[in-house]
C-alpha positions in Angstrom: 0.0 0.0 0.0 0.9 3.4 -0.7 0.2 6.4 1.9 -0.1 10.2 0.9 2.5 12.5 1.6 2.1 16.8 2.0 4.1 19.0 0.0 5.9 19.9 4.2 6.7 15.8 4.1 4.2 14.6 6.1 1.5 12.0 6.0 -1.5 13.9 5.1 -4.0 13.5 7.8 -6.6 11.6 6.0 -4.5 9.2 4.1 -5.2 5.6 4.2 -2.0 3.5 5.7 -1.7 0.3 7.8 1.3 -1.8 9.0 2.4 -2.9 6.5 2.6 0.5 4.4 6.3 1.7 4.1 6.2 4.1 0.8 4.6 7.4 0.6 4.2 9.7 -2.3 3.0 13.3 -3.0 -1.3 13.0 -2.5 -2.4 16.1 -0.8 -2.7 19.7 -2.7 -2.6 18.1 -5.7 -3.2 20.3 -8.9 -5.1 18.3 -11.4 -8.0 18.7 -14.0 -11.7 18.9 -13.1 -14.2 17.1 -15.9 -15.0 20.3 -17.4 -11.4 21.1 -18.4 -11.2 23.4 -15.3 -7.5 23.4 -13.0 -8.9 22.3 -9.3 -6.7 21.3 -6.0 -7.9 17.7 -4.7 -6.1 15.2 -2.0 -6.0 11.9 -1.7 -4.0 8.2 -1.9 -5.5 8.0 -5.4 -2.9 10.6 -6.2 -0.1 9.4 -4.7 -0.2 5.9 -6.5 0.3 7.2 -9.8 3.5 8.7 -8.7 4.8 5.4 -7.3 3.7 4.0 -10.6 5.6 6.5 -12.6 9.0 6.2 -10.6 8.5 2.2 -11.2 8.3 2.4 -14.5 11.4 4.4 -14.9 12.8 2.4 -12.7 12.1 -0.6 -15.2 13.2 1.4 -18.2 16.3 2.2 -16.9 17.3 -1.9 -15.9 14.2 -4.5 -16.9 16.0 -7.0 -15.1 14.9 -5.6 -12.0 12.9 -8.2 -10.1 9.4 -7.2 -7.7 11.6 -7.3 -5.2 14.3 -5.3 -6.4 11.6 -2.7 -7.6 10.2 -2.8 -4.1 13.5 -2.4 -2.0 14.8 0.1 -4.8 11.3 2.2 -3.9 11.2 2.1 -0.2 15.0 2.4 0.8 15.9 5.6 -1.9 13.1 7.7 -0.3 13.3 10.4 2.5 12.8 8.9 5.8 9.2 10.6 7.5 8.1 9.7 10.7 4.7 10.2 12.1 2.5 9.1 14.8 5.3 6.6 16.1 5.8 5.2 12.7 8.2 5.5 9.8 7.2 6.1 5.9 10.2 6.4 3.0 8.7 9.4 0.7 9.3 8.4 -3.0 12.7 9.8 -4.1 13.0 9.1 -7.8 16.2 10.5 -8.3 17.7 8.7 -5.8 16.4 5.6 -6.8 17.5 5.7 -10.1 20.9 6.6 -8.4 20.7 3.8 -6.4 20.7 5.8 -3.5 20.3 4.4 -0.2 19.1 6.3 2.7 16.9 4.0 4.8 16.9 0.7 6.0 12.8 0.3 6.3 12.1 -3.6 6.3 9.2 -4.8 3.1 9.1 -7.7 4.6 7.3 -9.7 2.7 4.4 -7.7 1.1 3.1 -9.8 -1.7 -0.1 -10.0 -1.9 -1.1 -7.0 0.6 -2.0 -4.7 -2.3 1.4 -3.7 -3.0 1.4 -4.4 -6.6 -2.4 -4.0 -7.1 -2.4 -0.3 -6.1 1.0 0.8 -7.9 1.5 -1.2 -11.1 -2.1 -1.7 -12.0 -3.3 1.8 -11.9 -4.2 3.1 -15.5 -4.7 6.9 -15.9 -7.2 7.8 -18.4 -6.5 10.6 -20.7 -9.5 12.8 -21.8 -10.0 12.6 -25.7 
């Protein structure tokens, strides 16, 4: 599962997250398009998954022989380390994953089947015609 971050790196207070959520990503203050065409401001984890999405995909451009696991670790331990309410969260760095930086040690664990992949690698974004 991904959580929603705020643009002051913290979980925004009405994001979804359990246990076994470890990666955040931007989801509250979001600038995006209304159905009209119109520019509104909206929040939510529905934002933040697209941005996990994106990073794994470049990610997987940029070395396809990465594994889910790889993709995973490469995801959660690149990302600034947030803490809140007694818990920790990496914030999606895509620059430093895609420099291989490492700058947390959060565990995955073992999260198949939890959502993980569901909710980042199967979310399509629809593009008006």
């Amino acid at each position: 599962p991904v959580t929603a971050s705020t643009k002051d790196d913290a979980i925004w207070s009405s994001s979804n997250h359990n246990d076994a959520t470890l990666l955040a990503a931007p989801g509250s203050s979001i600038s995006t398009f209304d159905s009209d065409g119109s520019t509104v401001t909206s929040s939510g984890t529905s934002f933040s998954s697209p941005f996990v999405a994106g990073a794994a995909s470049l990610l997987l451009e940029d070395d396809p022989s990465l594994d889910e696991g790889s993709l995973k670790d490469s995801l959660i331990h690149s990302g600034t380390l947030l803490n809140e309410s007694g818990r920790s969260f990496s914030r999606l760095d895509v620059t430093n994953a895609l420099d291989g930086v490492v700058t947390n040690n959060l565990s995955a664990g073992n999260l198949s089947g939890n959502g993980f992949c569901n909710s980042v690698f199967s979310y399509h974004i629809f593009y008006p015609d």
